[in-house]
C-alpha positions as CSV (number, residue, x, y, z in Angstrom):
1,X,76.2,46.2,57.2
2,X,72.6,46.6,58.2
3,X,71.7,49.2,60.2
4,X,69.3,48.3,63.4
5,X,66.8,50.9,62.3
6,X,66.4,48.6,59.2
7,X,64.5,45.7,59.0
8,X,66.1,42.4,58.6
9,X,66.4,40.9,55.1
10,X,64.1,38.2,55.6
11,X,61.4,40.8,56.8
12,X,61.8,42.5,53.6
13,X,61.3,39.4,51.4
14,X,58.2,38.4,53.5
15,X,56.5,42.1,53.0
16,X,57.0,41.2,49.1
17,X,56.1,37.7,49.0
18,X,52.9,37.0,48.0
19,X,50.4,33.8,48.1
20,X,47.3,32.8,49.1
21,X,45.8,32.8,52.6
22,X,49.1,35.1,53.7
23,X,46.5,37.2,55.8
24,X,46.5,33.9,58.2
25,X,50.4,34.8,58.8
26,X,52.7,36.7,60.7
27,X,56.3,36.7,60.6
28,X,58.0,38.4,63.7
29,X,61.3,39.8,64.1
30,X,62.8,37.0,65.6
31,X,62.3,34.6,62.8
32,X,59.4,32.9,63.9
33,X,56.4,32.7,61.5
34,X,53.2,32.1,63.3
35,X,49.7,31.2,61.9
36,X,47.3,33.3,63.3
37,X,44.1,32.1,65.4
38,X,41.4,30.8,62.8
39,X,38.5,28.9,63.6
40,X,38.4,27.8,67.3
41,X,42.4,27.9,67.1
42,X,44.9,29.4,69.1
43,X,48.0,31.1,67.2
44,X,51.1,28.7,67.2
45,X,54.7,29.4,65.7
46,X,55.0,26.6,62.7
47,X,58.8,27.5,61.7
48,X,61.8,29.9,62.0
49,X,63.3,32.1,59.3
50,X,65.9,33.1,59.0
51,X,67.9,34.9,55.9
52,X,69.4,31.3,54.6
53,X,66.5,28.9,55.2
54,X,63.6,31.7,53.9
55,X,63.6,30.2,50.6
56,X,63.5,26.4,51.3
57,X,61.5,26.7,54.8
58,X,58.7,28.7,52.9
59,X,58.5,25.3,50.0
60,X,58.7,23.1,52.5
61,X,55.4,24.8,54.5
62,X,53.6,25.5,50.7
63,X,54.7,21.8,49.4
64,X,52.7,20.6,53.0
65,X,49.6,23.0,51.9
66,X,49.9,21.1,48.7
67,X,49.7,18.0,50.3
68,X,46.7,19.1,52.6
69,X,45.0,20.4,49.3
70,X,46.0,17.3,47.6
71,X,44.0,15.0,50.6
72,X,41.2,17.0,50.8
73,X,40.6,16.8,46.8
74,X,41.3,13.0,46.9
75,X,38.3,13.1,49.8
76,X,36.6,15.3,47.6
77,X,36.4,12.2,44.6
78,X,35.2,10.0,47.2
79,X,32.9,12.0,48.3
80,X,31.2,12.7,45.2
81,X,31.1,9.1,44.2
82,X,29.7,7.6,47.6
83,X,26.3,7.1,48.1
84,X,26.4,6.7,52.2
85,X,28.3,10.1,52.7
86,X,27.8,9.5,56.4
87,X,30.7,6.9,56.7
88,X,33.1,9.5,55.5
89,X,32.6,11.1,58.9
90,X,35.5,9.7,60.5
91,X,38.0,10.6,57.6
92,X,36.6,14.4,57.6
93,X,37.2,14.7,60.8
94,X,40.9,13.3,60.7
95,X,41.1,15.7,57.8
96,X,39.9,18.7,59.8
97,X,42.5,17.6,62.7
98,X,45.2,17.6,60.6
99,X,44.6,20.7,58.5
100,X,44.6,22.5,62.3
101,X,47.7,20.9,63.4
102,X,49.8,21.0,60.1
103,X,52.5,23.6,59.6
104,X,51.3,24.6,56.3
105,X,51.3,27.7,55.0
106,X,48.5,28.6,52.0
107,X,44.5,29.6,52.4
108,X,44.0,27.1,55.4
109,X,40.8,28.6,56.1
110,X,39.6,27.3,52.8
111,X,40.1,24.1,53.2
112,X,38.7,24.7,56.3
113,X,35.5,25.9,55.0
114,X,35.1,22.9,52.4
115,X,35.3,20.3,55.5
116,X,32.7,22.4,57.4
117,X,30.6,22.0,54.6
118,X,30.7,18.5,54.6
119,X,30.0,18.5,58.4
120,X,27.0,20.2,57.9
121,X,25.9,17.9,55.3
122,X,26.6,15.1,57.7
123,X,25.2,17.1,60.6
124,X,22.1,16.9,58.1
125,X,22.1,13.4,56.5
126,X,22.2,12.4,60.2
127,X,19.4,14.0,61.5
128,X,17.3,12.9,58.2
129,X,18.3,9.0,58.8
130,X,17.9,9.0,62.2
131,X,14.5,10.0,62.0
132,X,14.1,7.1,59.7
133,X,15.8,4.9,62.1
134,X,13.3,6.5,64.8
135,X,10.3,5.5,62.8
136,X,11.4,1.7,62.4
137,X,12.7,1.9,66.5
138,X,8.7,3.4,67.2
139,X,7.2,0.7,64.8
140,X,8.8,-1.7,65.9
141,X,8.0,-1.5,69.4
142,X,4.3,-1.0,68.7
143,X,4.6,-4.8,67.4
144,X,6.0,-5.5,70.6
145,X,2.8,-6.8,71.8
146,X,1.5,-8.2,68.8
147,X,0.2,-11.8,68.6
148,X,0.6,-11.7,64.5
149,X,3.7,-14.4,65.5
150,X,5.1,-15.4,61.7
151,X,4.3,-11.7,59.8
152,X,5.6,-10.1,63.4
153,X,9.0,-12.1,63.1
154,X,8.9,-11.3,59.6
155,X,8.3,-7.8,60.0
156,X,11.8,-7.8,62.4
157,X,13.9,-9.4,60.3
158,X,12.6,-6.5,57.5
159,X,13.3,-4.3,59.9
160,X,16.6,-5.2,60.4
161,X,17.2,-5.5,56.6
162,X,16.2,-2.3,56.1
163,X,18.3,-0.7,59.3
164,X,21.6,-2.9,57.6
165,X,20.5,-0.9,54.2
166,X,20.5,2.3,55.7
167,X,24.3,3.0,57.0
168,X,24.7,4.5,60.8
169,X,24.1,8.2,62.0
170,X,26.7,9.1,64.8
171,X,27.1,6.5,67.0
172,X,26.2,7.4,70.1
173,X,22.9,8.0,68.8
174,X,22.8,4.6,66.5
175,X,23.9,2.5,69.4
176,X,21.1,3.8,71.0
177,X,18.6,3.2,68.5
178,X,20.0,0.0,68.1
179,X,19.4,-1.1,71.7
180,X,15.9,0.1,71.7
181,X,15.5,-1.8,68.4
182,X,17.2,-5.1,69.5
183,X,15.1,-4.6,73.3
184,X,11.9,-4.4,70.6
185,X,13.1,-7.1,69.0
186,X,13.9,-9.4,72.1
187,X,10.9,-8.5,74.2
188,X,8.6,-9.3,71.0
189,X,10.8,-13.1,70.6
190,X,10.5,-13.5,74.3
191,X,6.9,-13.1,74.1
192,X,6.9,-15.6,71.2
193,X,8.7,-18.0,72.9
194,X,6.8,-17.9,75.9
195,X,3.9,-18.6,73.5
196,X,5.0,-21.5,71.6
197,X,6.0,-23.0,75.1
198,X,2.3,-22.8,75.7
199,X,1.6,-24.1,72.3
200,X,4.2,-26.5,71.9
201,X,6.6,-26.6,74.5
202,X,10.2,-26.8,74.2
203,X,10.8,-28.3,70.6
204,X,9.0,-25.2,69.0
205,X,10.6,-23.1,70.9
206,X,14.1,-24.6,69.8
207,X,12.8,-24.9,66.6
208,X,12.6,-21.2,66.2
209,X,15.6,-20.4,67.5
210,X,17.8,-22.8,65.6
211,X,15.6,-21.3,62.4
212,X,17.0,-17.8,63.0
213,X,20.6,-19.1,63.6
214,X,20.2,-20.8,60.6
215,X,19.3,-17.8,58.8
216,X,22.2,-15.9,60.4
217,X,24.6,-18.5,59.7
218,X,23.0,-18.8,55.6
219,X,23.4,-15.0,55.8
220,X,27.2,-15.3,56.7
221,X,27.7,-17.9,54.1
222,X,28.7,-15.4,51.1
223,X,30.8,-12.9,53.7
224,X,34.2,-11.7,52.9
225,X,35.0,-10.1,56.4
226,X,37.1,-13.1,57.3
227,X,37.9,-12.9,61.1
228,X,34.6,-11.2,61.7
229,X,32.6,-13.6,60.1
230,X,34.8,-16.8,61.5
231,X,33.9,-15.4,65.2
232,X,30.3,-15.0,64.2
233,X,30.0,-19.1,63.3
234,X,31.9,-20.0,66.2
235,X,29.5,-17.6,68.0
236,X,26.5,-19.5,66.3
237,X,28.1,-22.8,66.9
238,X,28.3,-22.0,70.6
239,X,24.2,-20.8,70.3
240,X,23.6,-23.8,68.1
241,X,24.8,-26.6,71.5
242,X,22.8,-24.6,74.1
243,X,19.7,-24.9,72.1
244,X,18.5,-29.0,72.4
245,X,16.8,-30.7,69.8
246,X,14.0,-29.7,67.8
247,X,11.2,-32.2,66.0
248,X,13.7,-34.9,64.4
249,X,12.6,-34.5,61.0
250,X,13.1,-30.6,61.3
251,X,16.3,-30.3,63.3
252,X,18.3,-32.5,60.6
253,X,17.2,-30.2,58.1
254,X,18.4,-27.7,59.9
255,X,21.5,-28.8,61.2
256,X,21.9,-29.6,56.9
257,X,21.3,-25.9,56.4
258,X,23.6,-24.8,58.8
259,X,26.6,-27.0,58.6
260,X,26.4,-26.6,54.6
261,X,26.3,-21.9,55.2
262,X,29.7,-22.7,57.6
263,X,31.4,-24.6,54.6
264,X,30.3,-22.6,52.1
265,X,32.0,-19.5,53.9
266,X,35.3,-21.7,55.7
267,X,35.8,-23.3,51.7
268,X,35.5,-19.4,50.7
269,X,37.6,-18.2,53.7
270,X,40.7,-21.2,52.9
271,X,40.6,-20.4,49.0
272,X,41.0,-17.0,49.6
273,X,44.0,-17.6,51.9
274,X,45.6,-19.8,49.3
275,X,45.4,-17.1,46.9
276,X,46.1,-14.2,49.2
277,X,49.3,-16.8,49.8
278,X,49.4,-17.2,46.2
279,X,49.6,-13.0,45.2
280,X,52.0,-12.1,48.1
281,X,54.4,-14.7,46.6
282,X,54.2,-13.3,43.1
283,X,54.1,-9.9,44.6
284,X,57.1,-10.8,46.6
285,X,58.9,-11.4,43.7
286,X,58.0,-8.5,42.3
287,X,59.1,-6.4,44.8
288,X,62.4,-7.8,45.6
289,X,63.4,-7.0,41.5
290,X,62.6,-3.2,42.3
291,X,64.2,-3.7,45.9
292,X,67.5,-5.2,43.6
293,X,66.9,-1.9,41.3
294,X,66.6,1.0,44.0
295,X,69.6,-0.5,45.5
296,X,71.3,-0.4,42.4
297,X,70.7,3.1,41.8
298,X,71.3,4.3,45.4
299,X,75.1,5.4,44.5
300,X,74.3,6.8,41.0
301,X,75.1,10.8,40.5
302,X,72.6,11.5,37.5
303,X,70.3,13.3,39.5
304,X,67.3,14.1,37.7
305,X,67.2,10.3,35.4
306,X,67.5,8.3,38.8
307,X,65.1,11.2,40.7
308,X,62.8,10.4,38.0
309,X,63.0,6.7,38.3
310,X,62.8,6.4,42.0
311,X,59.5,8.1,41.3
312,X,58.1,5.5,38.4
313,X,59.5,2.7,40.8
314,X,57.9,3.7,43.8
315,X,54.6,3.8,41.5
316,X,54.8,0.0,40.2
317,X,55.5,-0.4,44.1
318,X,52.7,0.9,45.0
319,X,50.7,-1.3,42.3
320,X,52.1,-4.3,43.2
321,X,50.1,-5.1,45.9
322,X,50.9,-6.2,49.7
323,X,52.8,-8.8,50.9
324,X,53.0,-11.0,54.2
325,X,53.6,-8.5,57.2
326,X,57.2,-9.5,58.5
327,X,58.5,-10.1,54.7
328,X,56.4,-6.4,53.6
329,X,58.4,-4.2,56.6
330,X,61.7,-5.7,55.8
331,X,61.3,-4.8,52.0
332,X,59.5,-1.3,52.5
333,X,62.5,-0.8,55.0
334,X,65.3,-1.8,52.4
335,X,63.9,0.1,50.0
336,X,63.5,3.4,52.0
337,X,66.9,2.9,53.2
338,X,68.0,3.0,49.6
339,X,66.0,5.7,48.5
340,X,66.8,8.2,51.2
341,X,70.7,7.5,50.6
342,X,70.2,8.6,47.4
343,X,68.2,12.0,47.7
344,X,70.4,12.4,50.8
345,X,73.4,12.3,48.9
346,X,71.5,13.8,46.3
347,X,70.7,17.1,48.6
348,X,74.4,17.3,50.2
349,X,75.9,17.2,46.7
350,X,73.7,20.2,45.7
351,X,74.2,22.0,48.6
352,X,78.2,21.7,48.4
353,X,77.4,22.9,44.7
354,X,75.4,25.9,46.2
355,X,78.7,27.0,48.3
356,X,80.6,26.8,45.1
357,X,78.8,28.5,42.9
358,X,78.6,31.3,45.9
359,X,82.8,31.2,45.7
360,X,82.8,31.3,42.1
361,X,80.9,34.6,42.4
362,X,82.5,36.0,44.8
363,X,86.1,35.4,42.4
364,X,84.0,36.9,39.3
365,X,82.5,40.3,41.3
366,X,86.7,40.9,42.2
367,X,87.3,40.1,38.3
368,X,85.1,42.6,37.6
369,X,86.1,45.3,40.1
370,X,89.4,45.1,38.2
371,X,87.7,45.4,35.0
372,X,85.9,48.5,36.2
373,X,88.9,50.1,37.1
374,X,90.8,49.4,34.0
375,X,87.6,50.7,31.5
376,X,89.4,54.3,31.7
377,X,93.3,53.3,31.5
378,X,95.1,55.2,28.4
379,X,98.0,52.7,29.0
380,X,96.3,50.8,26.0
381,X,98.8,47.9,25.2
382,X,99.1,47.0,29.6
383,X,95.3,47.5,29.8
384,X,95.0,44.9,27.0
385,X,97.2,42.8,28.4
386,X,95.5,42.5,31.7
387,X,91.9,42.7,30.6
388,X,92.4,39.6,27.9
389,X,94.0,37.7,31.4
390,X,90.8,39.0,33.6
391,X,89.0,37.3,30.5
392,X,91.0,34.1,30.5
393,X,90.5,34.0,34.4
394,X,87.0,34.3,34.0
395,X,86.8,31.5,32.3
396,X,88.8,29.4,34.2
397,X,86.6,29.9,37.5
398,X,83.5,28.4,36.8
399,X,79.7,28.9,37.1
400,X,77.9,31.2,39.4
401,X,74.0,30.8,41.0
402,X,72.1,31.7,37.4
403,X,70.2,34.6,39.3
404,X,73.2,36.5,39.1
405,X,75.2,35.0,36.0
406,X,73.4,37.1,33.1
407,X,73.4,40.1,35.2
408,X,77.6,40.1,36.4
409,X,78.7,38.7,32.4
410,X,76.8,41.8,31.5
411,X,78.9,44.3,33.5
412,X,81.7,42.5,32.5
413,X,81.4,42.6,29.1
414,X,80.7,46.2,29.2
415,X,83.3,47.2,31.5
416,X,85.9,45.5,28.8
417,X,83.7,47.0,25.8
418,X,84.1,50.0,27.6
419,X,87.8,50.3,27.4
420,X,88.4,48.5,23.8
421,X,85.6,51.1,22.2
422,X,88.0,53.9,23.7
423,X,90.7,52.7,22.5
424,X,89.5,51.7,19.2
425,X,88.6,55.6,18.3
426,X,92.3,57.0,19.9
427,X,94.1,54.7,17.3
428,X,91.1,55.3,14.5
429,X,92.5,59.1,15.6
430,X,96.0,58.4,15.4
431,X,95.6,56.4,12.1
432,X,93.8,59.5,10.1
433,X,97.1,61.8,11.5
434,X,99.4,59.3,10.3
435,X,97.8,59.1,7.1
436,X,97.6,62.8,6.6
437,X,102.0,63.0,7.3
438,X,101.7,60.3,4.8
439,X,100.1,62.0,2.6
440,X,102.7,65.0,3.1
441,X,105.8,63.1,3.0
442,X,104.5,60.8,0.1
443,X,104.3,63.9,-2.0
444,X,107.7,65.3,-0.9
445,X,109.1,62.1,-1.9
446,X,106.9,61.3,-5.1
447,X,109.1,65.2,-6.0
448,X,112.3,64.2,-5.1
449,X,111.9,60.6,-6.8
450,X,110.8,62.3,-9.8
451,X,113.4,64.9,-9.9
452,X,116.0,61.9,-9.3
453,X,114.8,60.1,-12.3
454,X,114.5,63.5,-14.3
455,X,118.2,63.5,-13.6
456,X,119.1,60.0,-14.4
457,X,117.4,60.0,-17.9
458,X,119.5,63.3,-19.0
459,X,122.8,61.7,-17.3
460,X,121.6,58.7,-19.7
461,X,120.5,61.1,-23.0
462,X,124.6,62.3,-22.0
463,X,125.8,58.7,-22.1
464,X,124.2,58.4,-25.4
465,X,125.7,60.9,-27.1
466,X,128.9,60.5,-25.8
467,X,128.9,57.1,-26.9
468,X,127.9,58.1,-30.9
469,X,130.7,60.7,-30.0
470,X,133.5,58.0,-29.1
471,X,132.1,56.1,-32.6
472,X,132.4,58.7,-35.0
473,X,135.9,60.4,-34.1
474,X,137.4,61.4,-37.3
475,X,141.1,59.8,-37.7
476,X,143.3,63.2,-37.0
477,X,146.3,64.5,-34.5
478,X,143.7,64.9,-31.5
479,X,141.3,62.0,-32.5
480,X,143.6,60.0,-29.6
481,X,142.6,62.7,-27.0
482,X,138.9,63.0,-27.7
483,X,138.9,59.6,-27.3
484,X,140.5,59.6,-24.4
485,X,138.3,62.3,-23.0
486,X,135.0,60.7,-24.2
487,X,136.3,57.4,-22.5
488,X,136.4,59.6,-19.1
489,X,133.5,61.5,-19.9
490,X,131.5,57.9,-20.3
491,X,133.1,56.5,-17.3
492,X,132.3,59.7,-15.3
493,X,128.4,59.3,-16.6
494,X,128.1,56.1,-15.4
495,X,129.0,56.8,-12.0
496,X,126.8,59.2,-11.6
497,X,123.7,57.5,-12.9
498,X,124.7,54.5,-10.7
499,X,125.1,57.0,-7.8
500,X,121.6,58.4,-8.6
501,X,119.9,55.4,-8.6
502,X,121.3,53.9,-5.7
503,X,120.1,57.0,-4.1
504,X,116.5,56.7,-6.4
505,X,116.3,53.3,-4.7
506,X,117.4,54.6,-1.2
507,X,114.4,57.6,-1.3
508,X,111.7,54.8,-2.6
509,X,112.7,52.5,0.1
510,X,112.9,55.3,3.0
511,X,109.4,56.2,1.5
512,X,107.9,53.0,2.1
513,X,109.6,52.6,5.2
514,X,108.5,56.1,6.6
515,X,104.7,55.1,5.4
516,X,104.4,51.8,7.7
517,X,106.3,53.3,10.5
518,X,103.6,56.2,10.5
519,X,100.8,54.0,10.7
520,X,99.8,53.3,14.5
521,X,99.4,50.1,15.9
522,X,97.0,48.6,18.6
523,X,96.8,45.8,21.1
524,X,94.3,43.1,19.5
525,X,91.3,42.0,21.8
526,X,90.8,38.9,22.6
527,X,86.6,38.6,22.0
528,X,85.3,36.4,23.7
529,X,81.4,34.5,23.8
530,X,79.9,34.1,27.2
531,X,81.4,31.3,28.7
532,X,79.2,27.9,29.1
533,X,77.1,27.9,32.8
């Protein structure tokens, strides 16, 4: 058990863990990992550790830095490729927001830095353009009072041209230049309609306004801002009735002009529906096969192919294109549902994996307390026994978490190597004694087996002769007796050899006998290869 002196596990895998930015970190005793105050920020907890979750809560915190790395490089490519660096404004300042409010963990101060940079540059591009801006604001109202009517209008609508071509600077400060621009503008029109009243009365004046609506509305014509541009016509329509008639010849021209910019964009506006119509359809059908697909695959238990093609699917997805609102949810909703009861399933099966393989260790470290206590047994044939049944145990059980599978088969292995190398050199011992008695008693026997047949070849050389004896007897008084005694003498010879081999074959047997039952035997080993993980 850990002592309270000590410090807590997760303490002690924090003060080795190493990473980028960890300087912006603390983790306190409690479990609660707080990122430090860094640029205008207060310091905040962003998770709790605790020995179980260290592992997982510290991906989860770098997979978020990755993300906010990931964002700020994609802003990064859009950065470099856009001209009007100004309108990224807004999307450097959501980034900045949400690199100070994500619980990430990584060198936030880096990122940081780089949206800083581009706030500067902003902060400079700004100030550049709006002196522009200034300049055409302070020319233009030096033409306020200009008589120079046609090259005066002229002059304002380049003006606005050219303020249109330039992008905005903040906005408080374009709306602003924009007002005294547009109060230029209309002070200099006022003035010029007050003049052609004087000059010619009411139809010039008309005439000039329904010109510049005209312009507006053949400005419009080529739009693609839909709903914008729609409100602007109907805007210009409204302008267009409040005006009166011009001179006749004049105000059908006009009128010409104007109705033909308002078809040309409403034609644009309804083809463009028809094929927005159009691609949601095909794009409908599109996504409904993958829909089909991820439900398919929602219940599959091939983990890494279906991981993998959730991924490629969720790419062509993303391809596709958009649908209708109320038919896009309802798909983007199926298919999420699908998706997250697979990788939920999908995590639960690996975590019930997890507590098995942690059982499975558990049953192999007691396997291999045994195994440590048998390495020095001298019972050899009982130690055999119940090490080859630890082995066939082992295998039985299963895998363990691969951190600690090499390192527990090792001590295993050499716990059993251990005893069998032991007793391998007691019964190489044993065997050399037993051979040496061999030895001894195979040339004690090799003496008496040779004396044995020494024996039965002279009881044989006697058989021969007193066989030529029994032949030759010479015809007499006592040839019936010498016969009689050879026949015994024969008989009597025959025995004996029989006797002496039997016994011959009795000594070579016990010889062989004595030579096997002097060699030692030994409990085979069951060896074994590391079992499959």
């Amino acid at each position: 058990m850990t002592q309270q002196s000590e410090k807590p596990d997760f303490l002690l895998w924090w003060n080795e863990l190493s990473f980028p930015g960890k300087e912006l970190f603390n983790l306190m005793e409690s479990g609660q990992l707080l990122l430090l105050a860094f640029a205008g920020n207060n310091e905040r907890a962003i998770a709790i550790i605790n020995q179980d979750n260290a592992s997982s809560v510290f991906k989860t915190l770098s997979d978020k830095f990755s993300d906010l790395e990931n964002k700020l490089n994609e802003l990064m490519q859009e950065w470099n490729a856009s001209e009007d660096k100004i309108k990224l404004a807004g999307k450097i300042e959501r980034l900045k927001d949400l690199i100070l409010q994500t619980n990430a963990v990584g060198p936030l101060d880096a990122l940081l830095k780089q949206v800083q940079e581009w706030e500067a540059t902003i902060k400079t591009l700004s100030k550049d353009l709006y002196q522009s801006k200034l300049e055409i604001v302070e020319q233009a109202e030096k033409l306020v009072d200009s008589e120079n009517w046609k090259e005066t209008t002229q002059a304002f609508r380049d003006f606005i041209e050219k303020w249109k071509a330039m992008g905005n600077v903040l906005r408080s400060k374009n709306d602003a230049l924009w007002t005294r621009l547009e109060d230029a503008r209309s002070k200099f029109h006022e003035r010029k309609r007050t003049h052609q009243e004087q000059q010619e009365q009411v139809l010039m004046q008309n005439l000039d306004m329904k010109m510049e609506l005209v312009e507006k509305a053949e400005a419009l014509a080529n739009s693609t801002k839909w709903k914008e541009t729609a409100e602007a016509y109907k805007a210009l329509m409204e302008q267009w009735k409040t005006i009166g008639r011009t001179v006749h010849d004049k105000n059908e021209e006009l009128w010409n002009r104007f109705i033909a910019a308002k078809n040309t964009f409403f034609e644009s506006k309804k083809e463009h529906s028809e094929r927005i119509h159009k691609e949601q359809d095909e794009n409908f059908v599109q996504k409904s096969a993958l829909l089909e697909k991820a439900e398919q695959m929602k219940d599959s238990t091939e983990w890494a192919a279906t991981t993998q093609a959730y991924a490629e699917l969720m790419e062509q997805w993303k391809s596709i294109g958009r649908l209708a609102a109320e038919k896009g949810d309802e798909l983007w909703n199926r298919l999420n549902e699908a998706k997250d009861h697979f990788f939920n399933t999908k995590r639960a099966h690996f975590e019930t994996m997890r507590a098995s393989l942690e059982e499975n260790l558990v049953k192999k470290r007691e396997l291999l307390q045994r195994a440590e206590r048998l390495k020095n047994a001298t019972t050899w044939r009982e130690a055999t026994i119940e090490l080859n049944e630890l082995m066939d145990e082992w295998k039985k059980i299963g895998s363990v978490p691969r951190e600690h599978s090499d390192k527990i088969w090792e001590a295993f292995i050499n716990a059993r190597r251990s005893f069998f190398d032991r007793k391998d050199a007691y019964f190489e011992d044993r065997k050399k004694q037993a051979e040496k008695q061999v030895q001894v008693r195979s040339s004690q026997a090799l003496g008496f087996i040779k004396k044995l047949e020494d024996e039965i070849k002279e009881e044989e050389e006697k058989l021969v002769d007193f066989r030529n004896g029994l032949e030759n007897i010479t015809p007499g008084r006592k040839a019936e007796e010498l016969r009689q005694h050879l026949t015994n003498l024969i008989a009597e010879g025959e025995i004996i050899i029989k006797r002496k081999q039997e016994k011959l074959e009795q000594v070579k047997k016990e010889a062989i006998e004595m030579e096997a039952k002097a060699r030692p035997k030994k409990q085979e080993e069951k060896t074994e290869e590391k079992p499959a993980e």
